[in-house]
N, C-alpha and C positions, 0 to 999 in steps of 0.2 A: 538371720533365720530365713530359708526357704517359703517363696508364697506360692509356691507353685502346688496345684495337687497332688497328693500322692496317686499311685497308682489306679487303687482303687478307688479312688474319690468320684469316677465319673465312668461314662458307660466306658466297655472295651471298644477300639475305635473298630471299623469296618474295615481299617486297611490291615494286610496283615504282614508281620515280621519277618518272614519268609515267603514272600508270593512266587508263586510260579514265573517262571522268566523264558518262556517261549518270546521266540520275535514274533510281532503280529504282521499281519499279510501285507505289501507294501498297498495296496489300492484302501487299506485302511487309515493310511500315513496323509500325512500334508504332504503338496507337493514342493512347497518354498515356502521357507522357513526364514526368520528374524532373529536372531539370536544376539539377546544386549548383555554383558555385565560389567560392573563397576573394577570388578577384576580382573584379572590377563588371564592368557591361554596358554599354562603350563606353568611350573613351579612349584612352592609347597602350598599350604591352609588350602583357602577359597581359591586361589592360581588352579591346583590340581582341579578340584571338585567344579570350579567353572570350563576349564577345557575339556574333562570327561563328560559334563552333560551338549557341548560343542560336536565332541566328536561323535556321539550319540545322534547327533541329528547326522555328522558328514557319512557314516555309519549307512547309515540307511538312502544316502542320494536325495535328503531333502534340504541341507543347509545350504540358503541360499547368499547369505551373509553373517557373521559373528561381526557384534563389534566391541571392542573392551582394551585395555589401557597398554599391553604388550601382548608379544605376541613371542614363548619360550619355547616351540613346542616344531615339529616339523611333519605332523601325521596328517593335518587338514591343511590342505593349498593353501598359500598365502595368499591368493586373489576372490579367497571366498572370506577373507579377515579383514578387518578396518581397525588396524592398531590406531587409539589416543595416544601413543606414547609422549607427543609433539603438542599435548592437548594446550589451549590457552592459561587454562585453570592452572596452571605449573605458575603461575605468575603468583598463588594465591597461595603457597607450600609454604610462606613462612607462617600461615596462621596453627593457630591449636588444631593438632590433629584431628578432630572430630569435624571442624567446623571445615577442613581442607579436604576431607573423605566425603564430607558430605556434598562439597562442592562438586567433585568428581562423580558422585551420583547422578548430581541434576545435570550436571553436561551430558553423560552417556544417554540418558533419558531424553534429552532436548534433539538428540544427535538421531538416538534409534525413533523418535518420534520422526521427526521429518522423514527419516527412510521410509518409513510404514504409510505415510501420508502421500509419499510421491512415488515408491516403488510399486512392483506386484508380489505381492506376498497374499498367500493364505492362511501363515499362522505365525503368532509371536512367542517368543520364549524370553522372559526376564526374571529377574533377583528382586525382593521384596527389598523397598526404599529407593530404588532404581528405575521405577517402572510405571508412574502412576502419568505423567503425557502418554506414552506410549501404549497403555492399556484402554485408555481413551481413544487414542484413535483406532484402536482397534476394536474397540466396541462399537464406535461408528459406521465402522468398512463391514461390522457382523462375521469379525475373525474369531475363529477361535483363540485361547489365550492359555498359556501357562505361567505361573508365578512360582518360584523355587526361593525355599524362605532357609535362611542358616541357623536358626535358631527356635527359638517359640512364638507362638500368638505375641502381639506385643502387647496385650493383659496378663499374660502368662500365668494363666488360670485365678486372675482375679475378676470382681465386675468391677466395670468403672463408669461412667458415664463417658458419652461421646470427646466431654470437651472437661477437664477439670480445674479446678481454681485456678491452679498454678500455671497451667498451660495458658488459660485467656489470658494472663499479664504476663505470658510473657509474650503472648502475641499481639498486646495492646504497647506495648513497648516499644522506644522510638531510638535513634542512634546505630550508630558505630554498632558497640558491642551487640542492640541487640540485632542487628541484622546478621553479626556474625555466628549467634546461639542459634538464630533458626535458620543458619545452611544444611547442619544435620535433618535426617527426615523425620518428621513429626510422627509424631503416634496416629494422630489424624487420618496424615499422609498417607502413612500405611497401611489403615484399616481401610481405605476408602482403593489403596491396593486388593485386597482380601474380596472386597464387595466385586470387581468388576474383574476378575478373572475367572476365566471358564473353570481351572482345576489349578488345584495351590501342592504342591511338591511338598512331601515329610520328609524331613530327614532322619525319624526316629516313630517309634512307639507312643512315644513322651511328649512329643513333639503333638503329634495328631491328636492328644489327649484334650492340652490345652487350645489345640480348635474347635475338640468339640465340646470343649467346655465354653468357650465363649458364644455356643450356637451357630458355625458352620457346621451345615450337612457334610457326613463321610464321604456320601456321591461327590461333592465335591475336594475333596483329599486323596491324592495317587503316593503312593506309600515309594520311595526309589531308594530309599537307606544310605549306605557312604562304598567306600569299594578300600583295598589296599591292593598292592604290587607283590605278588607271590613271590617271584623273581627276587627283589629286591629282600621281602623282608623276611629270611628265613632262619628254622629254630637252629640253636649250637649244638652239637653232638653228643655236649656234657655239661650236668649243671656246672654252675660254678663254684669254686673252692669254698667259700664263706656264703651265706644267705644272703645277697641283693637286692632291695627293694625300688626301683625306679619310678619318677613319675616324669613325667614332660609335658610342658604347655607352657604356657603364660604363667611368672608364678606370681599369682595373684591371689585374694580372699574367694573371688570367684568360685575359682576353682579347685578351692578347700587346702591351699597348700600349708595358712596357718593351722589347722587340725592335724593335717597329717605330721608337723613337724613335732606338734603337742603330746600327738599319740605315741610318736618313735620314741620322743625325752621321756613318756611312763615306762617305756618297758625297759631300758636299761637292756637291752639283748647283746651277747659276746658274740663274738665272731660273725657280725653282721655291718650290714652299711646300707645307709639310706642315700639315692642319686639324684638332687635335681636337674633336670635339666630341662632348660627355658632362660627367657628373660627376665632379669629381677627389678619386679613392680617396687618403690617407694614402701608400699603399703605394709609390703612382705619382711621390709628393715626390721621390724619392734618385733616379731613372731623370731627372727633368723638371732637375734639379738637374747632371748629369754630363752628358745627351746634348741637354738644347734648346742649339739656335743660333735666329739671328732670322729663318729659314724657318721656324722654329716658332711656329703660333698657337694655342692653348687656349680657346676658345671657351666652355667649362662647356655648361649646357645650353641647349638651343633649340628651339622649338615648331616653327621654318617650314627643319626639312630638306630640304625640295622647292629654296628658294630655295637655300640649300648647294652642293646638288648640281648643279643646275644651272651652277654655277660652279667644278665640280670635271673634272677630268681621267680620275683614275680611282676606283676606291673601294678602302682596304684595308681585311681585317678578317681578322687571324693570329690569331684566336682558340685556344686548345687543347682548350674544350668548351663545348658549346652542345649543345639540341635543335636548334634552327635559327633560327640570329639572324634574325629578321624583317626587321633593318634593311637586309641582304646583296639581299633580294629588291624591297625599295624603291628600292636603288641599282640594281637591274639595269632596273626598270621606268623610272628617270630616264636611260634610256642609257648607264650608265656598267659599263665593263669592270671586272672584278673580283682582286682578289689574294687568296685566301684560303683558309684551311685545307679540307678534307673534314669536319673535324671541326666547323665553323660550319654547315653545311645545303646543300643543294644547288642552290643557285644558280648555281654555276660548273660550266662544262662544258672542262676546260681546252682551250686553245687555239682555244676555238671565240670564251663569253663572258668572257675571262678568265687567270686563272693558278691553278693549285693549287699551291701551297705546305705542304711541314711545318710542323706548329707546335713554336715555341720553338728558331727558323733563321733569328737574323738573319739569317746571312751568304745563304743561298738570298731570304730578302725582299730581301734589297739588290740579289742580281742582278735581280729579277722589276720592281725600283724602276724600276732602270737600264735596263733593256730595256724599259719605257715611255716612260721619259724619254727614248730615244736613238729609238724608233721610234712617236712619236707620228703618223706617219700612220696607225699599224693602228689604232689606239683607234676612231676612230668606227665600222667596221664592227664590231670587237668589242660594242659600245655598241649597235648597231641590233641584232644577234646577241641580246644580253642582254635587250632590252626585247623582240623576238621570243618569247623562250622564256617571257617571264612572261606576254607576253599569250595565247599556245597551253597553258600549261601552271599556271602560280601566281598567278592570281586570286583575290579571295576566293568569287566565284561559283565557280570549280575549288575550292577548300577544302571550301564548304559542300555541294557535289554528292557531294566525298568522304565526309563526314561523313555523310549520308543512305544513301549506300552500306553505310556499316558500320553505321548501323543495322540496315539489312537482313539485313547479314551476322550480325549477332548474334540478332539472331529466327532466322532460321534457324538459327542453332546449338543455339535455344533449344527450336525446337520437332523437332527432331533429338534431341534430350536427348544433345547432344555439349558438354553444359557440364564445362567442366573440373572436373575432380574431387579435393578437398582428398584 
């Protein structure tokens, strides 16, 4: 079950869905910029979405340095990039991947900290788990700071207390294993990110909700959303033969792919097919095991999702939490109407591009199945509706305009001396 708020549970945030994307004036910009992530510059997930907030700053003639783990990408010089690809922590790749991602966190951090400590820089841009030396010393120096988070508060819209039972033992814990539990970054770690950054990056509606449910001020939240590649991801001429339902991600409990398989096995639909495509999690065995029939296709992963889609019907994605599945907004730009939670990002506008659904309902995805499958004449204006709103609104040219904007916004907080105050 989802802990997260509903929608309405908390005020409507101050950021909004659709902001205005003028560039702002460059004397309102930083002039040398810092730019850290734990991720590379260019490719798909975090890869893409870390090099488009990079080129955002090269964009505007303020990045002064990026540094992050590769470097896939040929639009920002390679002498403004400090690829880790050669990083030492590659020594530490056979451990459990949490504990080895986390290690590559605190290097990137250890690495952009020292630059910020001995370079000239006037402002920092990092990734929440990534960024907490770094943010330090830049509170020191009285930089401005931006924090760019992938997902939610990490309360996500629960209270908790600073420090919880289970966290003190495991930080009074001695050994091996437990130094290898706490490479990943602490919830600690991270809230104490949140406290000492000028403005904290949304990547959703849903997102900003649960910050301001945990009591960060809006002023401090710049709303910059996700972007897709118009170019790349474009609608097919004509639906396709039989009804297609497609989802893509991780296929995980996450991201509700046991519900949606639950939901396809009630309705028994003819002339239809369900597509996953992603990685198959363990978790997903016992659900693929009890609900596929042979409208069910598993696909694992695939580089050319344009061509998917294009031979999809609709897109579902019953996720329960996300920042904002980037994949939601590629399906909207391919034409394709949408199912899928509030809690996935804001691609859907119900009833316009789409359907909102609860997450972790089958029985509501089944009806939302069925009411495509029964009224496929609505899909393709849904679908025009969908790739409508991505091209007025979630491009990565609209991302990176965002992101400049909150530069801005944070100089001036900066030179306001309206920087939050530990």
């Amino acid at each position: 079950m989802s802990t997260a708020p509903s929608v309405g549970s908390v005020a409507a945030p101050a950021v909004d869905g659709c902001p205005p994307v003028s560039a702002p004036p460059q004397a309102a910009l930083p002039a040398r910029l810092l730019y850290a992530t734990s991720a590379g510059f260019g490719g798909t997930g975090l890869h893409l979405t870390s090099y488009q907030s990079a080129l955002a700053a090269e964009e505007a003639g303020i990045l002064t340095l990026g540094v992050g783990y590769a470097n896939q990408q040929s639009q920002i010089p390679r002498q403004r990039l400090r690829s880790l690809a050669a990083h030492p922590v590659r020594l530490l790749s056979a451990l459990p991947s949490p504990a080895y991602y986390g290690a590559k966190k605190r290097y990137v951090d250890w690495i952009a900290s020292r630059e910020l400590a001995r370079g000239s820089y006037d402002a920092y841009h990092g990734w929440s788990g990534d960024s907490l030396r770094s943010l330090l010393v830049a509170r020191q120096k009285g930089l401005p700071t931006l924090l760019e988070v992938a997902t939610w508060h990490r309360n996500k819209g629960m209270t908790k207390p600073f420090e919880t039972r289970s966290e003190r033992e495991l930080r009074a814990r001695a050994g091996w294993r437990a130094w290898m539990d706490r490479l990943p970054p602490s919830r600690q770690r991270v809230l104490l990110e949140y406290e000492l950054a000028t403005l904290i990056l949304m990547p959703s509606q849903f997102s900003a909700q649960t910050f301001l449910a945990a009591g960060i001020p809006a002023h401090r939240l710049a709303y910059v959303g996700r972007g897709a590649d118009l170019e790349r991801f474009t609608p097919a001429p004509t639906p396709p033969p039989i009804f297609r339902a497609v989802f893509a991600g991780a296929l995980i409990k996450r991201k509700g792919v046991h519900h949606l398989l639950q939901a396809w096995h009630s309705l028994s639909l003819k002339n239809a097919e369900l597509v996953l495509v992603g990685a198959l999690h363990p978790e997903i065995i016992p659900a693929l095991a009890q609900w596929k029939t042979d409208s069910v296709r598993v696909l694992g992963f695939s580089a050319d999702l344009p061509a998917i889609f294009r031979e999809a019907s609709v897109f579902v994605f019953p996720s329960e939490c996300e920042g904002w599945a980037k994949v939601t907004v590629e399906a909207a730009a391919a034409g394709l109407p949408i199912i899928g939670t509030r809690e996935s990002g804001d691609a859907v506008i119900d009833g316009v591009t789409g359907s909102v659904v609860p997450p972790n309902d089958p029985a509501a995805l089944a009806e939302r199945l069925r009411h495509c499958y029964d009224h496929a004449d609505e899909l393709p204006a849904m679908g025009r509706a969908a790739r409508q709103r991505v091209e007025e609104n979630f491009t990565w040219a609209h991302f990176r305009r965002r992101v400049r904007q909150a530069y801005a916004r944070a100089q001036a907080q900066a030179r306001s001396g309206a920087h939050f105050s530990l």
